[in-house]
N, C-alpha and C positions, 0 to 999 in steps of 0.2 A: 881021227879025233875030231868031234866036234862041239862049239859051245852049247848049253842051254840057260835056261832062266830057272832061276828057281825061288817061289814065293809061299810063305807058309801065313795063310790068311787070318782072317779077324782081327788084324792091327788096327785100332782106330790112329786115325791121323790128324798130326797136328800140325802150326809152325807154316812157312813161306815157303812160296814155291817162285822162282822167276821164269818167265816164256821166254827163249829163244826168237833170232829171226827168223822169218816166214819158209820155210822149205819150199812151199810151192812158190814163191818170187825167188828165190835164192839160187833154183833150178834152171830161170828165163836169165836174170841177171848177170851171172856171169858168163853164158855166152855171148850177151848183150856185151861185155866187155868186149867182146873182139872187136868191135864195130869201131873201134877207137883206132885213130889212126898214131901209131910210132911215140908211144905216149902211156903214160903211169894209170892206173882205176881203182883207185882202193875205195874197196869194197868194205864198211864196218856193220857186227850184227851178223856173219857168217856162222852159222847154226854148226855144231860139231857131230856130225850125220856121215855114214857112207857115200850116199849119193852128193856129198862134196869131194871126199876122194876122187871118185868115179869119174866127176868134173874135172879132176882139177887133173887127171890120168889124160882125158883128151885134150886139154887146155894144151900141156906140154909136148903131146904127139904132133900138136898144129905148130912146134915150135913157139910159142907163148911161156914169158917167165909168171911163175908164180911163187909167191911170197907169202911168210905168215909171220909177220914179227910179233904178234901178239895175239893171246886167244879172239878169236872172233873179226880179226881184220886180213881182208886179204888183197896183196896186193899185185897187179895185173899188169902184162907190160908186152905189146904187139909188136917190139920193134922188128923180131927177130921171122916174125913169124910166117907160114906158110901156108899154101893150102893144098892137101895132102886127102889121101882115100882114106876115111875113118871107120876101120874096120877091127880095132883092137876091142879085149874083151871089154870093156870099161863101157861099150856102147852099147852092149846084149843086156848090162847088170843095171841100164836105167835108160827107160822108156823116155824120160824129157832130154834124154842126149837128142833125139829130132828136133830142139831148139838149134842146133848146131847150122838143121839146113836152112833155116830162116836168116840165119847171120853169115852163114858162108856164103850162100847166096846172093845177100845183099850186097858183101863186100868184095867178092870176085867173082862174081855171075856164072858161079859155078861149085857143086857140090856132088861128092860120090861116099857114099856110106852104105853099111850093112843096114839090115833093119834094125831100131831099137827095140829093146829090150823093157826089162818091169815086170810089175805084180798082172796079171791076166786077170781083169773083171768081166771078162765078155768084150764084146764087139764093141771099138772104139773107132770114132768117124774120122780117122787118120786120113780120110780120102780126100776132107774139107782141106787140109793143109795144103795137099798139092795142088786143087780145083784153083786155091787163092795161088800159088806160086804161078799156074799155068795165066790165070788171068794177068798176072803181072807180067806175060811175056815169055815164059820158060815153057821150058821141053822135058816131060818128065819120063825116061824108060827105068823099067825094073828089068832086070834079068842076074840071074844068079845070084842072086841076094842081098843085089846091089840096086839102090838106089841113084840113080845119077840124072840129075839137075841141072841146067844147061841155060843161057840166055845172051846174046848179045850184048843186050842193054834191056833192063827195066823199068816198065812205064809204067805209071801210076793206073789205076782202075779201080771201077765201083763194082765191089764183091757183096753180093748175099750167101749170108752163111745160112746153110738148112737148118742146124742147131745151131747155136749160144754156145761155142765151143770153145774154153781154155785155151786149149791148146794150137788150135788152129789162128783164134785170134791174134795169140803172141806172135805165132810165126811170121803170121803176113808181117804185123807190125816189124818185127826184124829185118824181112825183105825189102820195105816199102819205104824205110826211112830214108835210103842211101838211092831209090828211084828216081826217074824223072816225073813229075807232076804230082798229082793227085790223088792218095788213092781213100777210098771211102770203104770203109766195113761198115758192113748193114747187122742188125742180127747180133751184134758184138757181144761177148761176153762181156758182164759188169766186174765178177772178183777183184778183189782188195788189192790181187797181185798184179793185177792188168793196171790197176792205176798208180802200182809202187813202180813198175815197167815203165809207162809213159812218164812217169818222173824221171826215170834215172838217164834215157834217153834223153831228155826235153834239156836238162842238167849236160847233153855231151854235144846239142845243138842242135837238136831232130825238132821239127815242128809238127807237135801233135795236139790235136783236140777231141773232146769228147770223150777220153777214158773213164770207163766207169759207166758211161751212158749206151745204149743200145748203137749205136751210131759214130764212129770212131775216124777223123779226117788228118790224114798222114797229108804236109806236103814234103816231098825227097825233098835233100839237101845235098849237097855237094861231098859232104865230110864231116866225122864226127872226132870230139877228140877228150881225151880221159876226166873226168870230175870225179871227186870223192861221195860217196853215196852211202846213208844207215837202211839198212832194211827193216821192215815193219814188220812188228811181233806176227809170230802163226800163230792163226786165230786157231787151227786144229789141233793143236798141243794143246794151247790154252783150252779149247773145243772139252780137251782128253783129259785134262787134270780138274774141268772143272767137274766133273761127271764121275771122276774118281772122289773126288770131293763129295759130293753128292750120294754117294754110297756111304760111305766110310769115314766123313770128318766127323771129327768131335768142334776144332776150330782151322781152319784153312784160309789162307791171304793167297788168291793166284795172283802175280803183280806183273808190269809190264804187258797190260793188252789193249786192247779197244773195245772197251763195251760194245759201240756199234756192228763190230766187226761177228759178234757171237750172240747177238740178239737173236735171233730164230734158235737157238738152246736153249739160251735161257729164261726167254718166256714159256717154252713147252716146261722147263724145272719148277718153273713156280706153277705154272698149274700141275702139274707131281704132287705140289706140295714142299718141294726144297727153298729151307730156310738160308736166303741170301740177301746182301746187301753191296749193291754195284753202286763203285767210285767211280771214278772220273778214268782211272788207269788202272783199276782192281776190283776184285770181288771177293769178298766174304764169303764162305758157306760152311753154319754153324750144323751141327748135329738136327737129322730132322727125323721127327719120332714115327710119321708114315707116309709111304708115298701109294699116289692113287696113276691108275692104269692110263697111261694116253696114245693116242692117233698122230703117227703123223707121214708125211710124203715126200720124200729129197726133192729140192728142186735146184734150179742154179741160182746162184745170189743176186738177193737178199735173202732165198729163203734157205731151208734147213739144209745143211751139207750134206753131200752123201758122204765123205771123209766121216763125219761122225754118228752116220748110221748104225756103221757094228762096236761101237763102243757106245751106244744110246740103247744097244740091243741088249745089252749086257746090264746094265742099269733096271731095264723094263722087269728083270725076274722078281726083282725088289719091291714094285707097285703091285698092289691091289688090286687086282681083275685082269682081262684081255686087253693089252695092248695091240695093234694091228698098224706095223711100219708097211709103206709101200714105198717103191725104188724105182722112180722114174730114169735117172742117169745111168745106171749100172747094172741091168735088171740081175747079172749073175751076182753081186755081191753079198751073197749069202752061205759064203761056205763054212766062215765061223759057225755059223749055229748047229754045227754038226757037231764042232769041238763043243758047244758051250753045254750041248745036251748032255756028253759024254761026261760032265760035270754036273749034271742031274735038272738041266733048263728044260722046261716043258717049253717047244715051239717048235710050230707046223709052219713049215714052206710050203706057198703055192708060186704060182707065175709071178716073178717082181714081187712079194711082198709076205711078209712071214706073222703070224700072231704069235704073240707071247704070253702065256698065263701066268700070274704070280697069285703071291710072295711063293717064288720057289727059293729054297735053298739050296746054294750050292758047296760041290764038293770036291778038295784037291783031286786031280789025272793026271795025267797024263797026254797033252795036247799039243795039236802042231799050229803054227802060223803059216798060213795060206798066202797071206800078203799083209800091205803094210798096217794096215786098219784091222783087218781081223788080229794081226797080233798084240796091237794094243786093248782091244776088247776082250782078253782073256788076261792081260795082265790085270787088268780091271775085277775079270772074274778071279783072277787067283786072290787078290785084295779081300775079296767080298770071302772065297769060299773057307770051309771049315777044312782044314788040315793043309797039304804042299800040294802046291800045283808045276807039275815039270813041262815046259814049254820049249817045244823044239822047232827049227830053221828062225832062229829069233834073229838072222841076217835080214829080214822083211824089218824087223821092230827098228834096227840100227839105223836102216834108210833114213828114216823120217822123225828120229825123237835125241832131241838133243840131250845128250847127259842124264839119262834116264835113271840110271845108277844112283848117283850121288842123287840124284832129286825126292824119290821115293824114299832113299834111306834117311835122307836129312826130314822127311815129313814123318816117319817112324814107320816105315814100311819093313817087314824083313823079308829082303830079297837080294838073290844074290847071283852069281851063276858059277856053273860047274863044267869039265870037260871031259866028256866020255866017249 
């Protein structure tokens, strides 16, 4: 038995939609909670997503209480806790459980896990992570599919990262808080979520500067200990309802975001042509009568997400002429467009980047989600196409979209799911 989606298109949409907290900070954060020493973290603006089960699965494997007294607050408590080979399934079904070794690392100079897990976009520089644990002093072996991480003690160092890496970034930062000395990230990733990170740290005693800037200067500290911390809206949801919007509204309120946070969107939307009007913490997106064909290139932030690549890909069938995306981050991310064609999308893949010809119409299938973006770009497509669209492995959509359900159905979407 399993669930699917199910969306029967042409609904125009109306009425408010609110964003959740960030997924992609929500992911770092509360491993970041370990770091607290024998002491409470409540965490408020916890996004109602699988990949917080999944977390919150290894939280209590390390022995760590976790608490939910109320939607969206979660409360975090190290007193108990251990460190232990994290090898349970919860680490295979998400790829940012490797935030674990950053934290384990830091705070008992020692960590053994299986490989993480996730959605597979192609070849990810997993290797930056350990290059920055090894300069901070650690011993990295793999054997049997285990990961294990090793150090005496951890001393600060100046790391160059080959990319601008998320992922990597975070980690060191996790390792590097609780080191001796200094340590400098070069290369830093700037994302929203590396600088909601160095807050929630900075808030438990960690001294850090430069978040957000290419250039990231940790000094260790002795010990950290619990503060309460709101996470910052996801700009990728908001990214994904605004571009639903953008197809489909008649009238739309997306509320709860940061305009700055989805500027590289939605300046590519108004040269489309989409009739919008950005607040201070909202966007407007009124019915718009046609959209014209655009170019554009994922890059890391500030510029256009590749998160919202295959849900921008899905928009483009709608514009006027060739659009031509190219995928600097993730050159495999293109497996949706297999589905979207199977839905009647004219678009050619070459190497890293796909053209799109419109105004195509599309048409309910039967389609799978490949991971967590492409299956938001087909629910997109089912909004848009004429007739039901059945959308299957929609456990990728649950990872990363909070309340999805209730959200589309309260804007007047019909959609629903079924188990077969």
């Amino acid at each position: 038995m399993v669930e699917i989606i199910k969306i029967e298109g042409g609904k125009r949409l109306n009425g408010k939609v609110t964003i959740g907290g960030a997924k992609n900070a929500t992911v770092a954060l509360i491993p970041a909670a370990i770091l607290a020493d024998n002491s409470d973290v409540n965490i408020y603006g916890v996004p109602n997503i699988s990949d917080v089960e999944s977390l919150t699965e290894i939280l209590e494997s390390l022995g760590v209480s976790v608490e939910s007294p109320e939607s969206g607050h979660y409360k975090i408590n190290t007193s108990n806790m251990k460190n232990v080979d994290l090898d349970i399934d919860a680490v295979t079904r998400l790829r940012a459980s490797y935030y674990f070794m950053g934290a384990l690392l830091g705070k008992f100079k020692s960590v053994r896990m299986i490989m993480p897990g996730g959605c597979y976009l192609g070849p990810r520089p997993f290797d930056l992570h350990l290059k920055g644990f090894e300069a901070l002093g650690a011993t990295v072996e793999y054997s049997q599919g285990y990961y294990t991480i090793k150090a005496d003690h951890l001393v600060g160092a100046k790391i160059y990262l080959d990319f601008a890496s998320v992922g990597a970034t975070i980690n060191i930062m996790l390792a590097a808080v609780l080191a001796e000395g200094r340590t400098v990230i070069e290369n830093a990733a700037k994302e929203p979520e590396i600088i909601d990170l160095a807050n929630f740290l900075t808030k438990m005693g960690a001294n850090i500067r430069g978040a957000g800037t290419n250039e990231i200067t940790i000094e260790g500290v002795t010990s950290l200990s619990g503060k309460p911390h709101d996470i910052i809206p996801d700009r990728i949801e908001a990214g994904t309802y605004i571009i639903m919007a953008a197809a489909m509204a008649d009238d739309v309120t997306i509320e709860n975001i940061i305009p700055l946070h989805v500027e590289a969107l939605t300046s590519k939307l108004i040269e489309m042509g989409v009739n919008m009007e950005i607040g201070v913490d909202s966007i407007r997106i009124l019915k718009s009568e046609a959209l014209k064909a655009v170019d554009f290139t994922t890059q890391t932030y500030p510029g256009f997400a590749t998160d919202l690549q295959q849900p921008m890909t899905t928009l483009l069938t709608r514009a006027e002429g060739a659009s031509t995306v190219k995928e600097t981050i993730y050159a495999e991310r293109f497996k949706h467009t297999a589905e979207l064609q199977r839905m009647g999308a004219t678009i050619s893949v070459g190497t890293a980047q796909a053209t799109i010809t419109g105004v195509t119409p599309l048409f309910g299938n039967k389609v799978t989600a490949t991971d967590l973006r492409a299956g938001a770009s087909l629910v997109i497509a089912g909004l848009m196409a004429d007739g039901i669209t059945e959308i299957h492995d929609i456990y990728h959509i649950d990872r990363g979209y909070d309340e999805i359900d209730s959200k589309l159905k309260a804007l007047g979407a019909k959609f629903w799911r079924e188990t077969i």
